[in-house]
C-alpha positions as CSV (number, residue, x, y, z in Angstrom):
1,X,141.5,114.8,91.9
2,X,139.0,113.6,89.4
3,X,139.0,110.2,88.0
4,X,140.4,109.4,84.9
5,X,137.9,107.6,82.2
6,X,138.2,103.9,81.9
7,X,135.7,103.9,78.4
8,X,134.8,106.3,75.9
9,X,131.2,106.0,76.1
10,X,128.5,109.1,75.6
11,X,127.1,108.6,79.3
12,X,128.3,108.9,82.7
13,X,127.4,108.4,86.0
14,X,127.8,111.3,88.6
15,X,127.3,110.5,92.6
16,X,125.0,112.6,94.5
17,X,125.4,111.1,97.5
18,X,126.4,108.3,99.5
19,X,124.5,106.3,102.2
20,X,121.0,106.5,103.3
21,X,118.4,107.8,106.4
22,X,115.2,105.6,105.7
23,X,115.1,103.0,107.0
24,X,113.5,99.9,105.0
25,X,112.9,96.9,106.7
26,X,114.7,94.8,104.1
27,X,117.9,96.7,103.7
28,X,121.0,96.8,104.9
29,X,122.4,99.7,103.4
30,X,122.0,102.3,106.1
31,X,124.3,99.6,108.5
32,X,127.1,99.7,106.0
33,X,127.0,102.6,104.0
34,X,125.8,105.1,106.9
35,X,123.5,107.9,106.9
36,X,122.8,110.1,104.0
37,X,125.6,112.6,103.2
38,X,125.0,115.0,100.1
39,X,128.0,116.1,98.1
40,X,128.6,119.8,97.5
41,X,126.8,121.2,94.3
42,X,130.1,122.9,93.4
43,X,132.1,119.0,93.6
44,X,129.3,118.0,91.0
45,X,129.3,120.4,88.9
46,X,132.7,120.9,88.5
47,X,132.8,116.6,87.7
48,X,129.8,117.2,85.3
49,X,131.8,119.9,83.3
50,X,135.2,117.7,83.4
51,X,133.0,115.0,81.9
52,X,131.4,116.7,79.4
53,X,135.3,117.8,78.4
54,X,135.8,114.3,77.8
55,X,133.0,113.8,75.3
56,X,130.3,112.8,77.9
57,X,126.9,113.9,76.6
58,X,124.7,112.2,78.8
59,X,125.0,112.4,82.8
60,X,122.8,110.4,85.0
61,X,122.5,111.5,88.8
62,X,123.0,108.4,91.3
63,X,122.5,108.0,95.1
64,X,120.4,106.1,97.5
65,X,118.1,108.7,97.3
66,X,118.2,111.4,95.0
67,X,115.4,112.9,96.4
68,X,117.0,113.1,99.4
69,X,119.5,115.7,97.9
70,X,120.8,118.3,100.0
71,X,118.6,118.0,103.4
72,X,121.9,117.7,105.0
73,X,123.0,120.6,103.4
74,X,120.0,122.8,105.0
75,X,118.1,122.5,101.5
76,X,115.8,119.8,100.4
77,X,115.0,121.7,97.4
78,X,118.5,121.7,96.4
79,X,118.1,119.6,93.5
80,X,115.6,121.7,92.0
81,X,118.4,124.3,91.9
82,X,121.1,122.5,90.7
83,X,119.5,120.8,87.8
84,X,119.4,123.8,85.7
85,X,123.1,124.8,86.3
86,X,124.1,121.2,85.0
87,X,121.6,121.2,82.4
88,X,123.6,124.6,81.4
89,X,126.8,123.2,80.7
90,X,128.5,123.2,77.8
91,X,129.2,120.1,75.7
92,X,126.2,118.3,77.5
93,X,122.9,117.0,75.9
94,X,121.0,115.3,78.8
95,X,120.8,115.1,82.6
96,X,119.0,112.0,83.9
97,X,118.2,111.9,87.3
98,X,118.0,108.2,89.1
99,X,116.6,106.2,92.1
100,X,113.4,109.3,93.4
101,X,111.7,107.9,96.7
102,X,107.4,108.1,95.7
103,X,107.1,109.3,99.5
104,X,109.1,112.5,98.9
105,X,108.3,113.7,95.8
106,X,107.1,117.0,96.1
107,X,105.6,119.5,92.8
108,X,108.9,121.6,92.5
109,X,111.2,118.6,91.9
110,X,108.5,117.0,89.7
111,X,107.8,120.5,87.6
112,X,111.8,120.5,87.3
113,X,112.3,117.1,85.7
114,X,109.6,117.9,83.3
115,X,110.2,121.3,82.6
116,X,113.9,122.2,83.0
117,X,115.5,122.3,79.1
118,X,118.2,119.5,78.8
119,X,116.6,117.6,82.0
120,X,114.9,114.2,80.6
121,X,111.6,113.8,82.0
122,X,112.7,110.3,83.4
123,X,111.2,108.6,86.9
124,X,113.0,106.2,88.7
125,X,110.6,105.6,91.5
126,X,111.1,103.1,94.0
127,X,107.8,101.7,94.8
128,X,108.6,98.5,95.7
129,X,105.1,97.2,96.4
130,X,101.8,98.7,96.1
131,X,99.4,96.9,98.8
132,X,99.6,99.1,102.1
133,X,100.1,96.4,104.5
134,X,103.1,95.0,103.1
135,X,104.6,98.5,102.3
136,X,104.1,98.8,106.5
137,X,105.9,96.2,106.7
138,X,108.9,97.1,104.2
139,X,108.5,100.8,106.9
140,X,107.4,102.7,103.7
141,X,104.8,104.8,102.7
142,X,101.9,104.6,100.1
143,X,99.3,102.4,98.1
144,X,98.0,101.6,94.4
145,X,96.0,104.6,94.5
146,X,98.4,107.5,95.8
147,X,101.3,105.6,93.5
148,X,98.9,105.8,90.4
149,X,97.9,109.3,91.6
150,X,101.4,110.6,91.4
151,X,102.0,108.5,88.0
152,X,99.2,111.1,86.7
153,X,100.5,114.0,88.0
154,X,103.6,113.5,86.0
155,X,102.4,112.6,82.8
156,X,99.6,116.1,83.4
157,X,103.1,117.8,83.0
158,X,105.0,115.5,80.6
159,X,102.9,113.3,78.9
160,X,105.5,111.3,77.1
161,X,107.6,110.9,80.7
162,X,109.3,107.7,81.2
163,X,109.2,105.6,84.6
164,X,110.3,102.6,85.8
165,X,110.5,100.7,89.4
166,X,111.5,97.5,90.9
167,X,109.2,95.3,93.1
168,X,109.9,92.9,95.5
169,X,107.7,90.1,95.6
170,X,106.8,87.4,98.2
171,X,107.7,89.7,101.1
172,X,107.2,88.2,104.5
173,X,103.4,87.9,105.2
174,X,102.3,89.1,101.9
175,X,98.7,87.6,101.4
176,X,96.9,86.8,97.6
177,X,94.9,89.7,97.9
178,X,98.3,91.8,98.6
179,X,99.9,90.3,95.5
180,X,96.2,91.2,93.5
181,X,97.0,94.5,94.2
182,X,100.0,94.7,93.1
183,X,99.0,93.3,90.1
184,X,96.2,96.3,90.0
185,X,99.2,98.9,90.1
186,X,101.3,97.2,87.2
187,X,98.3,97.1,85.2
188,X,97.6,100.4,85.7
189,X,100.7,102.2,85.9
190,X,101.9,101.9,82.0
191,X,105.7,101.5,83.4
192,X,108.9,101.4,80.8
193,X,111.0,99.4,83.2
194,X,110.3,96.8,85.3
195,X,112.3,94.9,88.0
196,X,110.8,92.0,89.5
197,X,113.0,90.2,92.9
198,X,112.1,87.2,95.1
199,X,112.3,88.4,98.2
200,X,115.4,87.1,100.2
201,X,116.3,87.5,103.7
202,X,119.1,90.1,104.3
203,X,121.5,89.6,107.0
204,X,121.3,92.4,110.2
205,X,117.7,94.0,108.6
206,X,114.5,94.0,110.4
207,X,112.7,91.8,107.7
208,X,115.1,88.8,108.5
209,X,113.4,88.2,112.1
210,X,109.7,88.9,110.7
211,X,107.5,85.7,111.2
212,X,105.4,84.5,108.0
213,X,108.0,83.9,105.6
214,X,107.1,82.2,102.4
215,X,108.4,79.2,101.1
216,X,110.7,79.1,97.7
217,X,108.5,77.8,96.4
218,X,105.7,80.0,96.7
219,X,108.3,82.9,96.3
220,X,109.1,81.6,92.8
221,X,105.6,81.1,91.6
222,X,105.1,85.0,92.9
223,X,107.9,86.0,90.9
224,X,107.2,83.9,87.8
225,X,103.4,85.2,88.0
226,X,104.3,89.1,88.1
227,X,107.7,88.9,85.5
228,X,104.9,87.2,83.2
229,X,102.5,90.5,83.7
230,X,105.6,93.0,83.8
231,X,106.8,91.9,80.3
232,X,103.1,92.1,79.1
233,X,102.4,95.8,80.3
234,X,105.9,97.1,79.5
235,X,105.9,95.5,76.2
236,X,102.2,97.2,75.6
237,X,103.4,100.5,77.1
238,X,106.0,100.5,74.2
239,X,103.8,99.9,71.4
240,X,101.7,102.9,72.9
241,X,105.0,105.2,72.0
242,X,104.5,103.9,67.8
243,X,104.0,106.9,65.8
244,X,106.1,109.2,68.5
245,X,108.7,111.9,68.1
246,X,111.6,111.4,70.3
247,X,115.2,112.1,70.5
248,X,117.7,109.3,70.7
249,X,121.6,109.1,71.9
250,X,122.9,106.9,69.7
251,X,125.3,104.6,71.7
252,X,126.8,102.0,69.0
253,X,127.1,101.8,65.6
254,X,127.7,98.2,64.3
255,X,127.5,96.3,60.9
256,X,125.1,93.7,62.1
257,X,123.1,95.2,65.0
258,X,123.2,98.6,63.1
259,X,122.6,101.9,65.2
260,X,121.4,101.3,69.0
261,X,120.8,104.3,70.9
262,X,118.4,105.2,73.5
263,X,115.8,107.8,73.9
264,X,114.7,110.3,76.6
265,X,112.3,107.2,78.7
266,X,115.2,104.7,78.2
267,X,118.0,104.7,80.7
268,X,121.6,103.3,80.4
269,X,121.5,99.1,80.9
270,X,118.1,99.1,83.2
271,X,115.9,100.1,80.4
272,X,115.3,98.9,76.4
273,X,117.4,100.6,73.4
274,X,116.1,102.1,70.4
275,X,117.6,100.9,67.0
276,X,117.8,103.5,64.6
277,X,116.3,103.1,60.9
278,X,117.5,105.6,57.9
279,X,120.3,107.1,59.8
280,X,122.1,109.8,57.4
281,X,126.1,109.4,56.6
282,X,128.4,110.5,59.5
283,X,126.4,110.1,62.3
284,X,128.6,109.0,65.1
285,X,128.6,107.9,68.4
286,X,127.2,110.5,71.2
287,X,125.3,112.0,68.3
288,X,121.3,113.0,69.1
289,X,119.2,112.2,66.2
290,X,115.2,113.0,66.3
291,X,113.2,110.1,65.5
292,X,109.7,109.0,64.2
293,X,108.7,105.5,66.5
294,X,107.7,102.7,63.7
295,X,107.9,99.6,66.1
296,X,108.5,97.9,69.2
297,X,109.9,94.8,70.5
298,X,109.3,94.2,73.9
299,X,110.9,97.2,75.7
300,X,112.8,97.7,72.8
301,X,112.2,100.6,69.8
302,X,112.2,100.7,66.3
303,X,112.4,104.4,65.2
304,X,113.0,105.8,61.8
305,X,115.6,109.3,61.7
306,X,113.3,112.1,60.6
307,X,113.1,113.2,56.9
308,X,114.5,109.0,56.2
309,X,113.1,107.4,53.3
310,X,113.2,103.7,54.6
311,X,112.2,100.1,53.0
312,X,109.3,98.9,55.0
């Protein structure tokens, strides 16, 4: 039986899948959530359509591990097949996809979130650190280079693509010259989104009996240090998208903070909003209107509605 809507809002969330097969050395998911089980592409695309019968217009695909989807199944490419039909249905405008492991990205998936009509070209990547010895550590895969590599790739295909991560910093053992070069990577990477965490230990995981933890304090200044550089390079990153074209969901329409919406980089609650200059009457919520990018605040966007005459 499908849920019955709690809210009335343009977006949705629709599950994927539930529990995860990597195994991090920092979390604890795999112990209570079990391994990774993909749901049946009919189960969400039938969800998807009853959503977008509710007024949805915007669906955002969550898991563990979206790109993860369908191994279970006998098919790791199945997401690549299954974004089109959703992309197809009726009543919808966008299908975002969520939470993509850099390790298992592979061309088809990336040429389908930049390619496939009604698919944002949006990247979630979970990078988590960029210096290889601590990534070891953490029992993932990469570095600054390969994660910067990939970063290019996308943007070859969509040059406007958005992408975002969360890092945790002052893992155990994690040296100044570890922390330097993940200081290299945000630099470099021209992220959207940034999520900066103090590493904590986790009860039952791996990292919780590693020796070389770091004090608080230490952890703290870590923290402090790269939130200071993340709001820097995300807030430049923004005023790179001045003078843009983009397409904005508007998501609230209100007397004082006027009309907030949010465009094809910009994800539900993780990422900034766009407010909305010269909007013509009737617009309403759930509405797409194209947009010319005039100005940025922080992660946030000023855009004026194309063919707008407005008061500078």
């Amino acid at each position: 039986m499908l849920r019955r809507r709690l809210d009335d809002s343009p977006v949705a969330s629709v599950k994927l899948a539930s529990g995860c097969d990597r195994r991090c050395s920092f979390c604890a998911i795999p112990a209570f959530r079990g391994s990774f089980l993909s749901r049946r592409p009919s189960d969400v695309l039938n969800e998807t359509r009853w959503l977008a019968e509710q007024g949805v217009r915007e669906v955002m695909l969550v898991s563990e591990n979206n790109t993860s989807y369908g191994k279970d199944l006998g098919d790791i490419r199945l997401l690549e097949t299954l974004l089109p039909e959703l992309a197809a249905i009726e009543g919808l405008d966008r299908i975002r996809v969520s939470y993509l492991q850099p390790a298992e990205m592979r061309p088809g998936l990336i040429k389908a979130l930049t390619s496939t009509p009604g698919v944002v070209p949006y990247f979630d990547l979970s990078f988590q650190h960029s210096a290889p010895d601590v990534l070891r550590r953490m029992r993932r895969f990469g570095d600054t280079d390969r994660f910067l590599g990939l970063l290019d790739e996308i943007r070859t295909q969509a040059p406007a693509a958005g992408a975002r991560s969360n890092f945790i910093v002052g893992f155990p053992g994690e040296t100044e010259a570890d922390l330097a070069e993940l200081e290299r990577f945000i630099t470099n990477a021209r992220l959207d989104a940034i999520g900066i965490f103090g590493y904590s230990d986790e009860e039952g995981t791996e990292a919780e009996t590693y020796q070389g933890k770091l004090s608080e304090e230490v952890v703290a200044e870590r923290v402090a240090k790269i939130t200071r550089l993340a709001e820097e390079m995300t807030a430049q990153r923004a005023a790179e998208r001045i003078g843009d074209r983009i397409t904005v969901l508007v998501e609230s329409i209100d007397e004082e903070e006027g009309v907030i919406g949010r465009a094809d980089h910009q994800a539900p609650e993780t990422d900034g909003c766009t407010t909305l200059l010269g909007i013509p009457d009737g617009v309403r919520v759930g509405d797409l209107v194209e947009a010319v990018v005039v100005a940025s605040e922080g992660v946030d966007l000023v855009a004026e509605a194309v063919g707008a005459e407005v008061d500078a």
